[in-house]
C-alpha positions as CSV (number, residue, x, y, z in Angstrom):
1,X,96.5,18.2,209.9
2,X,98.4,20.7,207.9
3,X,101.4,19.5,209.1
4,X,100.8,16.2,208.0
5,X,98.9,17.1,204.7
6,X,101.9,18.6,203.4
7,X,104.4,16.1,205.0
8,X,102.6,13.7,203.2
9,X,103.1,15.7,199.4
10,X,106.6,16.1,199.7
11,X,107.1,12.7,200.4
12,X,104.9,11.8,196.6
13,X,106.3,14.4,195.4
14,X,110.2,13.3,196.1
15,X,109.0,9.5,194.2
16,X,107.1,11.4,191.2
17,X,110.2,13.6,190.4
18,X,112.7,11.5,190.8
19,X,111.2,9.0,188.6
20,X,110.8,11.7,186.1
21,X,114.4,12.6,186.2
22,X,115.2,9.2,185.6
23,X,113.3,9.0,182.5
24,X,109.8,8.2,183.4
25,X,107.3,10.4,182.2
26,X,104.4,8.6,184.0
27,X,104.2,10.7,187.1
28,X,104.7,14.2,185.1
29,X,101.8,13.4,182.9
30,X,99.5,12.4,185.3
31,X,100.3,15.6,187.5
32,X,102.7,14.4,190.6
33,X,105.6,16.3,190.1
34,X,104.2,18.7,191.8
35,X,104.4,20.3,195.5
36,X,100.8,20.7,194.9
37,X,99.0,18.7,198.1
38,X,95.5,18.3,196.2
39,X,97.5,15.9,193.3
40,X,98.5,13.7,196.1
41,X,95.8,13.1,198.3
42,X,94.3,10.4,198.7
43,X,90.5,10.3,200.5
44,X,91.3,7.6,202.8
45,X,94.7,8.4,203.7
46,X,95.5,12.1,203.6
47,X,91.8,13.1,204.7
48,X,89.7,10.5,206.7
49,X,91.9,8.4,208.8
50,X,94.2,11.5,209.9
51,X,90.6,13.6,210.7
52,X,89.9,9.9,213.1
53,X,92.8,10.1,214.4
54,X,92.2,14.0,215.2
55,X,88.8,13.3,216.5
56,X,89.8,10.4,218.5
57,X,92.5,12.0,220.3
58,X,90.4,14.9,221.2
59,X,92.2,17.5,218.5
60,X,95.8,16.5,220.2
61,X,96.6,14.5,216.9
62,X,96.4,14.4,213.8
63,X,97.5,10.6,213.8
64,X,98.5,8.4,210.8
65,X,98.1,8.8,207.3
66,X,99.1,8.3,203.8
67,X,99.1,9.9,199.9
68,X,98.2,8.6,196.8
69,X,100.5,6.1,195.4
70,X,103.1,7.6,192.6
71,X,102.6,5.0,189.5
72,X,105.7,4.3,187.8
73,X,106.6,2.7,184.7
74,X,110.0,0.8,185.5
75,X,111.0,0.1,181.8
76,X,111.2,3.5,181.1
77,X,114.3,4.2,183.3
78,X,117.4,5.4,182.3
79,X,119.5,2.4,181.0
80,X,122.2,3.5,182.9
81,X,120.8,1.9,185.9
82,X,119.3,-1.5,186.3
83,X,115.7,-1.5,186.5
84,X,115.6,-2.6,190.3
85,X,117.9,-0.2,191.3
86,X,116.3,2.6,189.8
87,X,113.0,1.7,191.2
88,X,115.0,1.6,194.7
89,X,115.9,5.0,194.0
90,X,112.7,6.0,193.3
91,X,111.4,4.3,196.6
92,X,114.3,6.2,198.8
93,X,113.4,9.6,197.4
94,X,109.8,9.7,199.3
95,X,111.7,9.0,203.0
96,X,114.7,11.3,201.6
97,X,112.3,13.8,201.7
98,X,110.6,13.7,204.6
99,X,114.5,14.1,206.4
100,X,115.6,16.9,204.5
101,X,111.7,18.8,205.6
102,X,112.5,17.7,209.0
103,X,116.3,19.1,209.1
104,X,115.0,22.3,207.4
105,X,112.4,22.7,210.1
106,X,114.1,22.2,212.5
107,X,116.6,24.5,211.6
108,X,113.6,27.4,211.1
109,X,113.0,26.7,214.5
110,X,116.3,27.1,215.5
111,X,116.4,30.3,213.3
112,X,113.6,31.8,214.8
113,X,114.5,31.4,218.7
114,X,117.6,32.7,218.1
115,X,116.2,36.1,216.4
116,X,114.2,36.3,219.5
117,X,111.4,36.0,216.8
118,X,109.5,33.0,218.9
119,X,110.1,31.4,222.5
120,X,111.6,28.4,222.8
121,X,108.3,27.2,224.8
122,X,106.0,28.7,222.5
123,X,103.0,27.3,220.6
124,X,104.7,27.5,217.1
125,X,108.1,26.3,218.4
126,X,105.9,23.2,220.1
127,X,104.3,23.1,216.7
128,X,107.6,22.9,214.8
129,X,109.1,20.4,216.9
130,X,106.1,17.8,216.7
131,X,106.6,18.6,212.4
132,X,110.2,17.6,212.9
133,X,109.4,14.5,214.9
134,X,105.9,13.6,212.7
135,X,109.0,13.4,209.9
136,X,111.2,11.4,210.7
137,X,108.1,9.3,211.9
138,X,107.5,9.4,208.0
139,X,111.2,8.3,207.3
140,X,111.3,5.7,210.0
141,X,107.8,4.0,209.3
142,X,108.3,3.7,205.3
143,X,111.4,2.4,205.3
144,X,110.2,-0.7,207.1
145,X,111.1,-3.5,204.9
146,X,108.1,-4.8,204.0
147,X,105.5,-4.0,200.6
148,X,103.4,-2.0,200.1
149,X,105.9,0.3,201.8
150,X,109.1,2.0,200.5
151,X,110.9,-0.2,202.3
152,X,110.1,-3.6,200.8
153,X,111.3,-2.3,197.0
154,X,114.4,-0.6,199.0
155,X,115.2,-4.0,200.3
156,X,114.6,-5.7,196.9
157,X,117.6,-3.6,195.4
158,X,120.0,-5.3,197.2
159,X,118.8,-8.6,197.2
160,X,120.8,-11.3,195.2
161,X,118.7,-12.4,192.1
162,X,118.7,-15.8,193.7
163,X,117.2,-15.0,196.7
164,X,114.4,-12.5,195.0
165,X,111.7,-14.7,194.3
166,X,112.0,-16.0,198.0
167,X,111.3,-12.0,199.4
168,X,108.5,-11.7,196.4
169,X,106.8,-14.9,198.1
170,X,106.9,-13.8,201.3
171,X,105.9,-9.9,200.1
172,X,102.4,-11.1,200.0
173,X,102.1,-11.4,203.8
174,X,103.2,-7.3,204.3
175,X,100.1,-5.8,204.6
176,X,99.8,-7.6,207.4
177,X,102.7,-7.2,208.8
178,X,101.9,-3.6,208.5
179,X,99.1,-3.9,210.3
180,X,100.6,-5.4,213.1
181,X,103.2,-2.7,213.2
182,X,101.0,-0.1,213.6
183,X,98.1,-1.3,215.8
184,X,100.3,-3.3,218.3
185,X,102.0,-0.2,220.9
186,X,105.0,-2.6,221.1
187,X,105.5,-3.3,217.4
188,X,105.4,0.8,216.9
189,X,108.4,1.3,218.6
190,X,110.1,-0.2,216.1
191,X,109.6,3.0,213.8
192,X,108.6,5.7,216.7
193,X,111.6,4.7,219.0
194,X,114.2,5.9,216.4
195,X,111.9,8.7,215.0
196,X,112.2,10.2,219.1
197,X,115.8,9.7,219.4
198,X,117.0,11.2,216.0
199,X,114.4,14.2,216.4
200,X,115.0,14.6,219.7
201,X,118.7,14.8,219.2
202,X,118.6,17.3,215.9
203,X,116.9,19.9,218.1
204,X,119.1,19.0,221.2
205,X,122.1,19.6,219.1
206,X,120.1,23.0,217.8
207,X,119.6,24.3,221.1
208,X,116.0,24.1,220.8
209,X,114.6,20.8,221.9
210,X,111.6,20.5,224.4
């Protein structure tokens, strides 16, 4: 749950400040750009459905969750972007930095097996590995190419203009398409499968995968 909780702010946090560093003042004055976990909870997402999924799996799990949207104000965006691509930015930040917590984790792991601090099969070495892997889940999972996710305004920066109003159209049908992804085993893997093999490979590469 902790792990997950704070997963979870960074991830807000990376959309609220890069927003503001683009020129919208939105997140800052409604409190995001912050590492603060409280200002970007959300009841449903950061609290009840990952305390299910704990219960449910019999405390092995914290399982699936989400924070409070960041609301941004597009127009207010540097003019030295356009509009969509800034908003792209600020929609790759969030998955940007749930990688970068993973890397560093992992590489505290690494740290602290090789000053003989922790065991390589020890609880908070398993601990640290399932954070590393429970982030790139994170990574993997938003940037699937559908709204509300990250990766449906990612994938709408790169679209042609001609070709927008198509994706918009269809963008109506992604929260089901979200659902399906994460309540069909076989759809998951489209997310979980990559999430395994990068993780897994980071802390091979480390010296300290499972």
């Amino acid at each position: 749950m902790i792990i997950l909780i704070a997963s979870i702010a960074i991830h807000e946090f990376g959309h609220a400040w890069v927003a503001d560093r683009l020129g919208d003042r939105l997140p800052r004055s409604q409190g995001r750009v912050t590492l603060n976990p409280v200002s970007h909870a959300d009841p449903i997402g950061t609290l009840a459905f990952p305390l299910i999924g704990y219960l449910v799996s019999g405390g092995m799990s914290a399982g699936f969750g989400w924070g409070k949207p960041v609301q941004v104000n597009p127009r207010s965006f540097s003019r030295r972007w356009r509009m969509r691509t800034a908003h792209m930015m600020v929609a790759l930040a969030g998955p940007a930095m749930n990688v970068l917590l993973g890397v560093l984790l992992a590489l505290l792991l690494a740290a602290l097996v090789a000053g003989d601090v922790i065991g390589v099969s020890g609880q908070l070495a398993i601990a640290l590995r399932q954070a590393v892997f429970l982030n790139f889940i994170l990574f993997f999972f938003n940037l699937i190419p559908t709204h509300p996710l990250d990766g449906g305004t990612v994938i709408e920066g790169f679209l042609p203009d001609r070709v927008l109003p198509k994706w918009q159209q269809f963008s109506v049908y992604g929260p089901f398409v979200l659902m399906a992804v994460i309540f069909i085993p076989a759809l998951a893997q489209v997310f979980l499968a990559p999430a395994e093999w990068v993780s897994s490979g980071l802390l091979n590469l480390l010296g300290v995968g499972s």
